[in-house]
VMD Tcl script that builds the backbone (N, CA, C; Angstrom):
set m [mol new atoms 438]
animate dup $m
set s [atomselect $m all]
$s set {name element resname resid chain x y z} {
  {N N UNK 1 A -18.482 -7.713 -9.936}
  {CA C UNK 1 A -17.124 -7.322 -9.596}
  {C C UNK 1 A -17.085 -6.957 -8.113}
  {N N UNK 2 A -16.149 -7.410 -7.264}
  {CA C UNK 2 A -15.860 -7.543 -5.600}
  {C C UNK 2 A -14.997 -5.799 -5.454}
  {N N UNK 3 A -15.220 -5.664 -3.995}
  {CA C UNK 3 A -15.062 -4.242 -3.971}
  {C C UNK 3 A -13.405 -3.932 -4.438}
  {N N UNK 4 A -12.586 -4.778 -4.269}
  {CA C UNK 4 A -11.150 -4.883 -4.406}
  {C C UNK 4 A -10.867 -5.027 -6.151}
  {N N UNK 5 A -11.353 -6.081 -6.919}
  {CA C UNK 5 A -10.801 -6.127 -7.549}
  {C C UNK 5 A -10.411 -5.451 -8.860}
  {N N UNK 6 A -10.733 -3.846 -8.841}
  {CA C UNK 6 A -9.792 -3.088 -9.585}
  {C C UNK 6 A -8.429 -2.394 -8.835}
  {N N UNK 7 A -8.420 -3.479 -7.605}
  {CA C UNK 7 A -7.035 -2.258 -6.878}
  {C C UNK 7 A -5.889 -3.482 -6.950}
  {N N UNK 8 A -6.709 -5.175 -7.595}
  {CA C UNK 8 A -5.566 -6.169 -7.082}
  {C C UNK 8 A -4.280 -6.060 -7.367}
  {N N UNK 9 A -4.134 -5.272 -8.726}
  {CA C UNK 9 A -2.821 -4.879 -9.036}
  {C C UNK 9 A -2.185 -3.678 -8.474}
  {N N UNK 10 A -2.627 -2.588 -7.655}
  {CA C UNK 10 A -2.156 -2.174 -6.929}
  {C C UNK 10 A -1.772 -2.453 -5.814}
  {N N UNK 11 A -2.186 -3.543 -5.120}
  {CA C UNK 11 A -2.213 -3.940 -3.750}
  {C C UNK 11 A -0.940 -4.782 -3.985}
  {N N UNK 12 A -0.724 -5.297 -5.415}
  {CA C UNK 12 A 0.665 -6.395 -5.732}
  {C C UNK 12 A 1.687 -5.452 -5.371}
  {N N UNK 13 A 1.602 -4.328 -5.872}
  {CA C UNK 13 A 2.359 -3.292 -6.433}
  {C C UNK 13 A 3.155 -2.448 -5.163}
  {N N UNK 14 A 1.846 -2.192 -4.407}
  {CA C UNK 14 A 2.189 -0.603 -3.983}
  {C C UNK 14 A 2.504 -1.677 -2.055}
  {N N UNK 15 A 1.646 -2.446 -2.156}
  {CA C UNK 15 A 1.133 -2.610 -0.655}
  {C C UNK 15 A 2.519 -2.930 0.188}
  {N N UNK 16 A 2.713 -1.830 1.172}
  {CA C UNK 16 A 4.167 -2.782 2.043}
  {C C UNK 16 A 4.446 -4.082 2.381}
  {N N UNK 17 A 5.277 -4.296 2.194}
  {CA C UNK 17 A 5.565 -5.981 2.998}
  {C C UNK 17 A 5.784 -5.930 4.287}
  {N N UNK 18 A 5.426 -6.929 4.953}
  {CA C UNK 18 A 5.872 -7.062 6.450}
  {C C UNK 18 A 7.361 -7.400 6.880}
  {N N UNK 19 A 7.865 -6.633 7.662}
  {CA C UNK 19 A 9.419 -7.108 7.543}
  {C C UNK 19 A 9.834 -8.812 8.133}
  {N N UNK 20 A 10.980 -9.248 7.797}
  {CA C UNK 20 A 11.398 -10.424 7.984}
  {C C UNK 20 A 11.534 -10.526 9.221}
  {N N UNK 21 A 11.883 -9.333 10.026}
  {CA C UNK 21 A 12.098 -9.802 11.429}
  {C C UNK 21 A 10.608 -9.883 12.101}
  {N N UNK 22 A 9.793 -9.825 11.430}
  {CA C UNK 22 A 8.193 -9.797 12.474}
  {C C UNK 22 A 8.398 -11.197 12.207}
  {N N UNK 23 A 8.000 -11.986 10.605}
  {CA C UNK 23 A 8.066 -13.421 10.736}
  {C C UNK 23 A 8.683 -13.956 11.704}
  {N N UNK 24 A 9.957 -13.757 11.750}
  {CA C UNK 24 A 11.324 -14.483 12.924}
  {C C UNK 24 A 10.844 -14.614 13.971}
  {N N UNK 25 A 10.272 -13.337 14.417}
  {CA C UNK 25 A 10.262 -13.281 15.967}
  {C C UNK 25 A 8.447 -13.671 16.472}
  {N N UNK 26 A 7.706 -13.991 15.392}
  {CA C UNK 26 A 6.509 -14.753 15.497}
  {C C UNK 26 A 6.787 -16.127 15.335}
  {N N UNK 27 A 7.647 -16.591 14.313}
  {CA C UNK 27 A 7.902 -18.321 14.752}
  {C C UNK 27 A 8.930 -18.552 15.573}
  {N N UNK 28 A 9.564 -17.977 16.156}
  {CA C UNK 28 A 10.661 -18.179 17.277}
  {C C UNK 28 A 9.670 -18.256 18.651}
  {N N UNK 29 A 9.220 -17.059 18.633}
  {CA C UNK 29 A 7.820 -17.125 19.926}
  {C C UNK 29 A 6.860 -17.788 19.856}
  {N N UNK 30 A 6.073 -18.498 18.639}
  {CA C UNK 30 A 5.245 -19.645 18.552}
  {C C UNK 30 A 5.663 -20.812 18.807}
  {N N UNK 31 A 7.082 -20.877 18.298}
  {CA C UNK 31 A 7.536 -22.198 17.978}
  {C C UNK 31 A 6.948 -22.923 16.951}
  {N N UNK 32 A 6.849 -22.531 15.733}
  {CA C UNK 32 A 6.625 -22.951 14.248}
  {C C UNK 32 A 7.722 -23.641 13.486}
  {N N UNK 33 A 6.637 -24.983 13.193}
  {CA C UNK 33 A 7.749 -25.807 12.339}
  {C C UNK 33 A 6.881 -25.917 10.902}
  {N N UNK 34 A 7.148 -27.025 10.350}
  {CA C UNK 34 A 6.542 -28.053 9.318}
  {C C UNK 34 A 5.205 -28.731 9.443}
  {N N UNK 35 A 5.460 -28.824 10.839}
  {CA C UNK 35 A 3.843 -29.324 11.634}
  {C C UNK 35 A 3.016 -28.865 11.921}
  {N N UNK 36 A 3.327 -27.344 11.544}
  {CA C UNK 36 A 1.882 -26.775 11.705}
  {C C UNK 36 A 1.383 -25.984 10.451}
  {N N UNK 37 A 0.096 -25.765 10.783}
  {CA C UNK 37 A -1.070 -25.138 9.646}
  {C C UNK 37 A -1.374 -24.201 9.825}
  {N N UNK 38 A -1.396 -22.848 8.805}
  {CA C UNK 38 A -1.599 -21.781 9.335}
  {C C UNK 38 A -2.595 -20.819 7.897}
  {N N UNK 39 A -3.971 -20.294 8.198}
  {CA C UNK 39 A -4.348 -19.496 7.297}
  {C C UNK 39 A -4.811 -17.994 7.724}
  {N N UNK 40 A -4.455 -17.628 6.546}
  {CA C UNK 40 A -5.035 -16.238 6.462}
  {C C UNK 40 A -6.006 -15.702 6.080}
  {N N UNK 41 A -6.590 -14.881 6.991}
  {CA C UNK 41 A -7.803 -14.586 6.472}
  {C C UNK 41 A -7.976 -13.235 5.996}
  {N N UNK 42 A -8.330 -12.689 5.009}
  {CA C UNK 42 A -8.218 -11.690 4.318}
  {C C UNK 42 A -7.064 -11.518 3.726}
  {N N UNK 43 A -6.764 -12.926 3.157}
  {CA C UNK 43 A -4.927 -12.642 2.960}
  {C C UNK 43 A -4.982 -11.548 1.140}
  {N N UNK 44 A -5.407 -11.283 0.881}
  {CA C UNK 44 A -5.143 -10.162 -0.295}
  {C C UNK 44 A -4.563 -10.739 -0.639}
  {N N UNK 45 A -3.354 -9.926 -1.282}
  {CA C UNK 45 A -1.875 -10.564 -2.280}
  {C C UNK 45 A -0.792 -11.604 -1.096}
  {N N UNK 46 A -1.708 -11.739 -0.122}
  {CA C UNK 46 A -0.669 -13.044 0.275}
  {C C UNK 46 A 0.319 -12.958 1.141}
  {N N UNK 47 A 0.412 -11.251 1.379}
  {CA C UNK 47 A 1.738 -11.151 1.990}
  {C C UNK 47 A 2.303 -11.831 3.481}
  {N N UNK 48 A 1.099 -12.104 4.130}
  {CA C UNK 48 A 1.141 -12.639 5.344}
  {C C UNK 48 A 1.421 -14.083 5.123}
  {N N UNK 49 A 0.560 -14.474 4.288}
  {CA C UNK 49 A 0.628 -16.177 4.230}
  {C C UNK 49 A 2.144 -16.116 4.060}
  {N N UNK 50 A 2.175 -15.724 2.849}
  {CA C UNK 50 A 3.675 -15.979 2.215}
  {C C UNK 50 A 4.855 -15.525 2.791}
  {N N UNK 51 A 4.993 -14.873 3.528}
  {CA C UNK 51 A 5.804 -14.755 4.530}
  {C C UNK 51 A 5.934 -15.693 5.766}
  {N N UNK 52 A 4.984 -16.676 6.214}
  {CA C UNK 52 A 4.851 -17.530 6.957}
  {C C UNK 52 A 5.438 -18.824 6.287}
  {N N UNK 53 A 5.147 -18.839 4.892}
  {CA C UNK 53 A 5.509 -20.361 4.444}
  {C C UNK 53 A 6.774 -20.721 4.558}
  {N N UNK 54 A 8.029 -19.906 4.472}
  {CA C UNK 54 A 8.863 -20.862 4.798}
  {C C UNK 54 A 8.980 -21.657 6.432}
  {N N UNK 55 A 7.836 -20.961 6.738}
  {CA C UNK 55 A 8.152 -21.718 8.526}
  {C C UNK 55 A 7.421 -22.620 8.610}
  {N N UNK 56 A 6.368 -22.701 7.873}
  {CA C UNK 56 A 5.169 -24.055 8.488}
  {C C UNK 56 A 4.836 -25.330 7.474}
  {N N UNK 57 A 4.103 -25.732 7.431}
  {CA C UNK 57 A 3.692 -26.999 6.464}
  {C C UNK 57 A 2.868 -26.419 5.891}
  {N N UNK 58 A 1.435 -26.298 6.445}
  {CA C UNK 58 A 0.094 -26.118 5.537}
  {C C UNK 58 A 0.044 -24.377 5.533}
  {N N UNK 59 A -0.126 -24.126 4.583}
  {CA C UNK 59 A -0.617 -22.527 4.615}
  {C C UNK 59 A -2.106 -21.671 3.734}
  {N N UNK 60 A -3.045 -21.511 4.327}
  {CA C UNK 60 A -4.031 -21.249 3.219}
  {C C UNK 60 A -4.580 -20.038 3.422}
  {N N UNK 61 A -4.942 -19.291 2.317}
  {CA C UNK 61 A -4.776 -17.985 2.240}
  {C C UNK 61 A -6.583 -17.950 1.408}
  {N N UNK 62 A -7.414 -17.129 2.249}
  {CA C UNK 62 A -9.250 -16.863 2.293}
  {C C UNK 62 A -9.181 -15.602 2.002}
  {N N UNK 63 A -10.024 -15.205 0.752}
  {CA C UNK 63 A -10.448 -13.629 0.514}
  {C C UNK 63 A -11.348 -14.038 -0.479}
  {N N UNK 64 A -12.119 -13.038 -0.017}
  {CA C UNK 64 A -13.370 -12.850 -1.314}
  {C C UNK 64 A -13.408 -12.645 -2.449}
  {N N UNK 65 A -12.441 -11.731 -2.390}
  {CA C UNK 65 A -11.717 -11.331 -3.856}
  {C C UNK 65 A -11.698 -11.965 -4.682}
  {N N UNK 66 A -11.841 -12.697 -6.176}
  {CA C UNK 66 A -10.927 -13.578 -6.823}
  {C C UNK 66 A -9.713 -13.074 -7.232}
  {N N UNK 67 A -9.697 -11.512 -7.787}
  {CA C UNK 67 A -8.623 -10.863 -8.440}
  {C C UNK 67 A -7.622 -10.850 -7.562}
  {N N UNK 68 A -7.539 -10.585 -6.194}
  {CA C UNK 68 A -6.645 -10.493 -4.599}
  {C C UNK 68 A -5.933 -12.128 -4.857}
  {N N UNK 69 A -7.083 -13.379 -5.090}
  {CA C UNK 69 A -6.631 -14.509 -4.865}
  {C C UNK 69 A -4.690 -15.044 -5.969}
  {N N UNK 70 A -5.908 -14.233 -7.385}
  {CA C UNK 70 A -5.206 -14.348 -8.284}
  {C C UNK 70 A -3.367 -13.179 -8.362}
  {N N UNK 71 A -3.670 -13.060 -7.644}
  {CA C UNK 71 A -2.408 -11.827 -7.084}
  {C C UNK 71 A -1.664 -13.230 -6.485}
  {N N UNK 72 A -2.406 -13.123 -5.082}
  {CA C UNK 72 A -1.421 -14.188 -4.149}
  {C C UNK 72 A -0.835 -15.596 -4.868}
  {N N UNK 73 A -1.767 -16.280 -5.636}
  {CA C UNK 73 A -1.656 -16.983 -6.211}
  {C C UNK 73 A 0.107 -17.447 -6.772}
  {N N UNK 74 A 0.045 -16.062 -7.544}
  {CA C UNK 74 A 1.227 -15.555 -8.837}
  {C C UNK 74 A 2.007 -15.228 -8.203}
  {N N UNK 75 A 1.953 -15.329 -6.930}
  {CA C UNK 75 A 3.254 -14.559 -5.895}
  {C C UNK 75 A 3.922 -15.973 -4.909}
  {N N UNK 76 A 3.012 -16.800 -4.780}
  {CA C UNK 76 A 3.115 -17.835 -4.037}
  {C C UNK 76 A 3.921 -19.054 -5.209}
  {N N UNK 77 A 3.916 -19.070 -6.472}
  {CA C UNK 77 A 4.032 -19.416 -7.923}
  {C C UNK 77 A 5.594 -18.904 -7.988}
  {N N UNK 78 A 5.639 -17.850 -8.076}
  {CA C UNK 78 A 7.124 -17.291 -8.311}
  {C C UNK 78 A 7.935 -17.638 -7.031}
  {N N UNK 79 A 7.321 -17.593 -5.737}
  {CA C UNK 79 A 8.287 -18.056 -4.662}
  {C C UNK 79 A 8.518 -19.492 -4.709}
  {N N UNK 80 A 7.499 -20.063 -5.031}
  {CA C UNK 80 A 7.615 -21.792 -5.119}
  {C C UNK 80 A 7.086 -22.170 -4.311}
  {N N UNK 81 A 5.946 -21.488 -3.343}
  {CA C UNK 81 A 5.546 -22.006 -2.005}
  {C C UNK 81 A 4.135 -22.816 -2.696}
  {N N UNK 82 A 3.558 -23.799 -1.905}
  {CA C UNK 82 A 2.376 -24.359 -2.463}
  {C C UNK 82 A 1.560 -23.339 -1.183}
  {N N UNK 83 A 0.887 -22.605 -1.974}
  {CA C UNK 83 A -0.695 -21.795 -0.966}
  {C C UNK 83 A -1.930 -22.369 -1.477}
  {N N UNK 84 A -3.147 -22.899 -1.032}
  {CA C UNK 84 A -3.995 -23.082 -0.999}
  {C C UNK 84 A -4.868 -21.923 -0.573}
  {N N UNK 85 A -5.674 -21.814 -2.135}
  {CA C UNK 85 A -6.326 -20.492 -1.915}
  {C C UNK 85 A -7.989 -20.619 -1.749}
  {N N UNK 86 A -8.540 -19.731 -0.787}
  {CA C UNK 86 A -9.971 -20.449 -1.115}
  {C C UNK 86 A -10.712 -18.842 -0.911}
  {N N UNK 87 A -11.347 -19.152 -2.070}
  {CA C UNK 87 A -12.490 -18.006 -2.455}
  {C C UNK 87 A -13.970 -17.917 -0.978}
  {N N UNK 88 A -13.812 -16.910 -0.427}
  {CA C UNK 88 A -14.627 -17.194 0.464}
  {C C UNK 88 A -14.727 -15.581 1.783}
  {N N UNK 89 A -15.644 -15.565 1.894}
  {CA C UNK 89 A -15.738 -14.250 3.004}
  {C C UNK 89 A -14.969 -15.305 3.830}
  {N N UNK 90 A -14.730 -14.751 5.135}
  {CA C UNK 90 A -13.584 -15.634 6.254}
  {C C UNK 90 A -15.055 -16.373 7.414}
  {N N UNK 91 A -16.002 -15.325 7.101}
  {CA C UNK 91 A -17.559 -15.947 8.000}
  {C C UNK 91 A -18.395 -17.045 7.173}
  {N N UNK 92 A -17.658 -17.284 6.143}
  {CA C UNK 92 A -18.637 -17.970 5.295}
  {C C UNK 92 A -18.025 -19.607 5.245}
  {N N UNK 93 A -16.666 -19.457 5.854}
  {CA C UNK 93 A -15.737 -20.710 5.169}
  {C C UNK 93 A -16.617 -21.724 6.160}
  {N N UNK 94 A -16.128 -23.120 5.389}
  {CA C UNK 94 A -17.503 -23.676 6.041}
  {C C UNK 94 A -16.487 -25.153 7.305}
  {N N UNK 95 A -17.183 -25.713 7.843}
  {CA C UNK 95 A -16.786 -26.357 8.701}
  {C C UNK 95 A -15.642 -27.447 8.882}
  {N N UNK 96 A -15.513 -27.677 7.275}
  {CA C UNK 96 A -14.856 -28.770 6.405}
  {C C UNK 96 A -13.317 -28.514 6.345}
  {N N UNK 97 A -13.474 -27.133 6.364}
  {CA C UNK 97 A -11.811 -26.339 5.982}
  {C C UNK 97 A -10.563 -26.859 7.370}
  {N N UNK 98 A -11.452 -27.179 8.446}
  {CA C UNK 98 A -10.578 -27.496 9.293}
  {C C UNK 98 A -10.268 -26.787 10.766}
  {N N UNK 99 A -9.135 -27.228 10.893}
  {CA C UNK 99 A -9.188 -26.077 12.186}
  {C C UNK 99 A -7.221 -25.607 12.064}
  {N N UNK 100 A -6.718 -24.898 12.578}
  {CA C UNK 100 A -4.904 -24.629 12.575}
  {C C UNK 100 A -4.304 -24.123 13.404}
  {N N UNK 101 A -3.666 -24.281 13.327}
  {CA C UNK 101 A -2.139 -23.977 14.902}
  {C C UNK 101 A -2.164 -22.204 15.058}
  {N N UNK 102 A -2.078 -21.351 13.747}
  {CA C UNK 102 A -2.166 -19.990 13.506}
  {C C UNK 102 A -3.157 -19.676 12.821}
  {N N UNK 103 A -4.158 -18.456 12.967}
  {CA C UNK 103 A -4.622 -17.899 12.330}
  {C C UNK 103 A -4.109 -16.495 12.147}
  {N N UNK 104 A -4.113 -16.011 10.816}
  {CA C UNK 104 A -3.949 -14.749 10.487}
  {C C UNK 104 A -4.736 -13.830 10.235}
  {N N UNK 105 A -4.434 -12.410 10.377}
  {CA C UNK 105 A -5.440 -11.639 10.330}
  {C C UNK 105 A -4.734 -10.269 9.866}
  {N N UNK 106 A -4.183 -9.668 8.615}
  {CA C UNK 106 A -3.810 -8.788 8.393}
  {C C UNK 106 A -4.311 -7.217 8.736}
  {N N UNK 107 A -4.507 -6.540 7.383}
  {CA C UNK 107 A -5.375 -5.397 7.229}
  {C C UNK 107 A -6.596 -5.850 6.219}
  {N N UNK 108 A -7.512 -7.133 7.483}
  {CA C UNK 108 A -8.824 -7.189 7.084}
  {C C UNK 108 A -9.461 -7.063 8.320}
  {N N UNK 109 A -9.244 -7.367 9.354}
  {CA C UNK 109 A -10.511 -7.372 10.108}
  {C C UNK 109 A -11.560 -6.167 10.456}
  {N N UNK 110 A -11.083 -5.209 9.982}
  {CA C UNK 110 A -12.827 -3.918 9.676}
  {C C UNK 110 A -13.478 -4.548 9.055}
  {N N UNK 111 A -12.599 -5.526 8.035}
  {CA C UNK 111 A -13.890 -5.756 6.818}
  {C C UNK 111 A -15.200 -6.995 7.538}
  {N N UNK 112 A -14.482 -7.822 8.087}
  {CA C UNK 112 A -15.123 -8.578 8.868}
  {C C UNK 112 A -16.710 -8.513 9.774}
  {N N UNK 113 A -17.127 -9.396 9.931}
  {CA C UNK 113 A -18.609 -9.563 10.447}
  {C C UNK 113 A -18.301 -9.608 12.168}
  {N N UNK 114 A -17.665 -8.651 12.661}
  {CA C UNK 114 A -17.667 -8.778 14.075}
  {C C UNK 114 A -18.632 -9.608 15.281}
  {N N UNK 115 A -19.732 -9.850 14.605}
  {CA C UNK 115 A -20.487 -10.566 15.317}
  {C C UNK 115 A -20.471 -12.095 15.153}
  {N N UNK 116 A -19.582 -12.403 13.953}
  {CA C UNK 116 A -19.139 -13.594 14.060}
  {C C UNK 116 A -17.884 -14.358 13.892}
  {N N UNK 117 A -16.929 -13.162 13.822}
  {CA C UNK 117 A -15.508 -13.817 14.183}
  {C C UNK 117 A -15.147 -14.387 15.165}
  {N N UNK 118 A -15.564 -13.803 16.164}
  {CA C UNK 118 A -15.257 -15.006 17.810}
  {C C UNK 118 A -15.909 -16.381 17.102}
  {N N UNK 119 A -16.789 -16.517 17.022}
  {CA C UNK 119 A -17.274 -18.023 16.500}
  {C C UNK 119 A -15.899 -18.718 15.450}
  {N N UNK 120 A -16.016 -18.044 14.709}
  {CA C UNK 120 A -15.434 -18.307 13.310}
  {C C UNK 120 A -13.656 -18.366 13.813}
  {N N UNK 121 A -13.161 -17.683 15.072}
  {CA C UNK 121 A -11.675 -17.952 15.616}
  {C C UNK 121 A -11.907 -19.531 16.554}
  {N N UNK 122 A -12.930 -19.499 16.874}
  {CA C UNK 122 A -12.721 -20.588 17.922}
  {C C UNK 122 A -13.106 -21.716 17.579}
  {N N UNK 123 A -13.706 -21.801 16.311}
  {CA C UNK 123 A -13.754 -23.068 15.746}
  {C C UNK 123 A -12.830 -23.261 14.446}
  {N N UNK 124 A -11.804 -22.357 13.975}
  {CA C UNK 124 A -10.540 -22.712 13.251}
  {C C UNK 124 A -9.211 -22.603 14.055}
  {N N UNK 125 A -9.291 -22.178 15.150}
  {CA C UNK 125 A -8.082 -22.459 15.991}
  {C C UNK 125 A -7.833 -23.563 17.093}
  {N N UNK 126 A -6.777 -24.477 16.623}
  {CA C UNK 126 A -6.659 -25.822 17.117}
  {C C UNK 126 A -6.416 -25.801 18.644}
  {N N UNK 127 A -6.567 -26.262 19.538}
  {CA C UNK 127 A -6.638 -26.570 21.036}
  {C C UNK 127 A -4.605 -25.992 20.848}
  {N N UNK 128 A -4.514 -25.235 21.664}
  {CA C UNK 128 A -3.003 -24.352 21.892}
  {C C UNK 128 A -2.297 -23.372 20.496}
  {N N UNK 129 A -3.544 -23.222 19.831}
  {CA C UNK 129 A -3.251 -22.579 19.010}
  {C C UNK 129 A -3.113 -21.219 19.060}
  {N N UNK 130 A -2.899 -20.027 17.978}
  {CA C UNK 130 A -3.377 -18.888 18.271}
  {C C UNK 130 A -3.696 -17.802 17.093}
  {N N UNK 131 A -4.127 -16.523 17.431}
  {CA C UNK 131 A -4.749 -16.199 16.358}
  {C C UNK 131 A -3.873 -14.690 16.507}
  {N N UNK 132 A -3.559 -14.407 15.307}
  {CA C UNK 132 A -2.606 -12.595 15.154}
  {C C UNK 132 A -3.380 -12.322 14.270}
  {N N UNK 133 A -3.362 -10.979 14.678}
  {CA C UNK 133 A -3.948 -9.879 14.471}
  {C C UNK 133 A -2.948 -8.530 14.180}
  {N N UNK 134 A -2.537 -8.435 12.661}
  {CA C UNK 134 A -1.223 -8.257 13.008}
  {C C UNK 134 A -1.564 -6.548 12.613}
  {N N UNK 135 A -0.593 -5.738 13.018}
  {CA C UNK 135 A -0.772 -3.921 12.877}
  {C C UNK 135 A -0.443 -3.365 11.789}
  {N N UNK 136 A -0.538 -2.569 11.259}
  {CA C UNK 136 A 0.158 -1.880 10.519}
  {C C UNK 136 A 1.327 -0.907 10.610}
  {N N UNK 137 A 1.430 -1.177 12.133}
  {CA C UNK 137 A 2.956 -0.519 12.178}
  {C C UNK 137 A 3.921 -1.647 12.898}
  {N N UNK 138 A 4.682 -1.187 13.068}
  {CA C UNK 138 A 5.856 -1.816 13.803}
  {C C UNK 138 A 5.787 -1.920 15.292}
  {N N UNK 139 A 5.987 -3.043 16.047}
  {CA C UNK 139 A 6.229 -2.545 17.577}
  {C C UNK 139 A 7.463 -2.161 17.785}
  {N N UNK 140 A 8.557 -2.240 17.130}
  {CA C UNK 140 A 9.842 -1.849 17.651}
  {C C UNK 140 A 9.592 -0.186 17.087}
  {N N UNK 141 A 9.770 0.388 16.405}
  {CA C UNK 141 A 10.043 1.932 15.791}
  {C C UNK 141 A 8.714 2.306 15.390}
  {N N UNK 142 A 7.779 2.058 15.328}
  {CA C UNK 142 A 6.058 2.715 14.760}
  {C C UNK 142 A 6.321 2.848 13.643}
  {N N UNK 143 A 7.335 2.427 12.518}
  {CA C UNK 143 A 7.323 2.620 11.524}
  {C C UNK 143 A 6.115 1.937 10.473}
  {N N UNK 144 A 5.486 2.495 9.665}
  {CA C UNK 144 A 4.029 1.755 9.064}
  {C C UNK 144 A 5.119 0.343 8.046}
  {N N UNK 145 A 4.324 -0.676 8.652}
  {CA C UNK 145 A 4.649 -1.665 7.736}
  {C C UNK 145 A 3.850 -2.476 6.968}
  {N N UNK 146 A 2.467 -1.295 6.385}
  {CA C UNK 146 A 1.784 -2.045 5.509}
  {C C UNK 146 A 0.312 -1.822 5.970}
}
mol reanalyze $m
mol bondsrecalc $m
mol representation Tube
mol addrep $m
């Protein structure tokens, strides 16, 4: 059993969502369409991915978790979005997975292998791509958003 998965149903439950205007004003400032690919890494219940999908084409959502996967999964299911989920530490995913326009990065990167995420950003982020790293608060009001 993975360190998360007696909280996956809390994390469905309790965990804040990111507000709609962060999405907006991240694909307005990226310039995100249909054409681009974007995954998350440590995506838990998804909230990041799934908040991105109505803006992009490809969206795939990496956690170790299975129970986290199986959250996002059921959430991505009820919205109607197709997420591609892949069981995997984010240092472990292997060379095959690709490379994408966005990478995401919620409230995982403590969990992360710091000594090999620079590797692991610069060989999944596509030539003008970029990688967020997103807060848990707000930049407009510091209000916690998750």
């Amino acid at each position: 059993m993975g360190r998360f998965a007696t909280t996956a149903a809390l994390y469905e439950q309790f965990r804040p969502l990111y507000s709609p205007e962060f999405f907006r004003a991240v694909v307005e400032r990226l310039r995100l369409g249909k054409q681009h690919a974007l995954i998350d890494l440590g995506t838990g219940p998804g909230l990041l991915a799934l908040g991105f999908a109505p803006y992009v084409g490809r969206i795939v959502g990496v956690d170790p978790e299975p129970a986290m996967l199986e959250v996002a999964g059921r959430a991505a299911d009820r919205a109607g979005y197709d997420l591609a989920l892949i069981e995997s530490a984010a240092e472990a995913l292997p060379r095959e997975v690709g490379s994408f326009d966005v990478v995401t990065i919620g409230r995982a990167l403590h969990w992360m292998d710091r000594d090999k995420v620079g590797s692991l950003l610069e060989r999944l982020v596509a030539p003008g791509g970029a990688v967020l790293v997103c807060s848990a608060r707000s930049a407009t009001d510091g209000a916690t958003i998750g």
